[in-house]
N, C-alpha and C positions, 0 to 999 in steps of 0.2 A: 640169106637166100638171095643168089642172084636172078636178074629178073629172065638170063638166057636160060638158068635152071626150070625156070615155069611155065608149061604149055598147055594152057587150058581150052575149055570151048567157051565161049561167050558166056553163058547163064551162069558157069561156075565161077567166072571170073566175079559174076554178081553175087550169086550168095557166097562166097568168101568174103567179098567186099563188106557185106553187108552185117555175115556174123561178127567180123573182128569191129566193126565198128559199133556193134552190140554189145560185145564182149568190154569192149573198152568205154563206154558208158557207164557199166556195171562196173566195172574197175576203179573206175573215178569218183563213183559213189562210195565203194566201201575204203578208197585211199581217204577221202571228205570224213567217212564217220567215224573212222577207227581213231581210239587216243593211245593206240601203239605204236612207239614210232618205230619199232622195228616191223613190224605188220605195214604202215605207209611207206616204207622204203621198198617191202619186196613190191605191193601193188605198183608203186613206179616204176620199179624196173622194168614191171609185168607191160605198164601203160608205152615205156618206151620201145620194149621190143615189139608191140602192135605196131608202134606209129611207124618203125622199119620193114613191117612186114605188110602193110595196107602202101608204102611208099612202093615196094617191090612187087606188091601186086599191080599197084597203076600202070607202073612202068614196063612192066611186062602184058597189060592189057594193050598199053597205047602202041608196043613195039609191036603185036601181033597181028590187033586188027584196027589199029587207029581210032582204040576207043579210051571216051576218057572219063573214067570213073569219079565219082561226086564224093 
C-alpha cells in the first residue's frame, strides 16, 4: 500500500493506527507461545506485513496533515 493510495480523515488515521498496533501485540504473543514453527513463521510474516502497513499509514498521515503518529 502506497501511502498516495491512502486518504483518510484524522480519527481514522488514529484508530487504524491504533488497531494494527493491537493486532500486532496479539500477534507477537501468539508468534511467543506457539511451539509450531510453521504457525511462528506465518505470525511473522503476519507481524511484518503490520509493520509496512502502520509505516504507510504514518507516512501517509504526516503527508496529509502533518501528523505524526506514535
Amino acid at each position: 500500500m502506497s501511502a498516495k493510495g491512502l486518504n483518510l480523515i484524522i480519527s481514522e488515521y488514529h484508530i487504524i493506527n491504533e488497531a494494527l498496533k493491537h493486532y500486532e501485540k496479539h500477534l507477537e504473543k501468539l508468534s511467543s507461545m506457539t511451539t509450531d514453527e510453521d504457525q511462528e513463521l506465518i505470525y511473522d510474516e503476519k507481524l511484518q506485513d503490520i509493520e509496512g502497513l502502520l509505516n504507510s499509514i504514518k507516512m501517509s498521515a504526516k503527508n496529509h496533515y502533518g501528523l505524526d503518529l506514535e
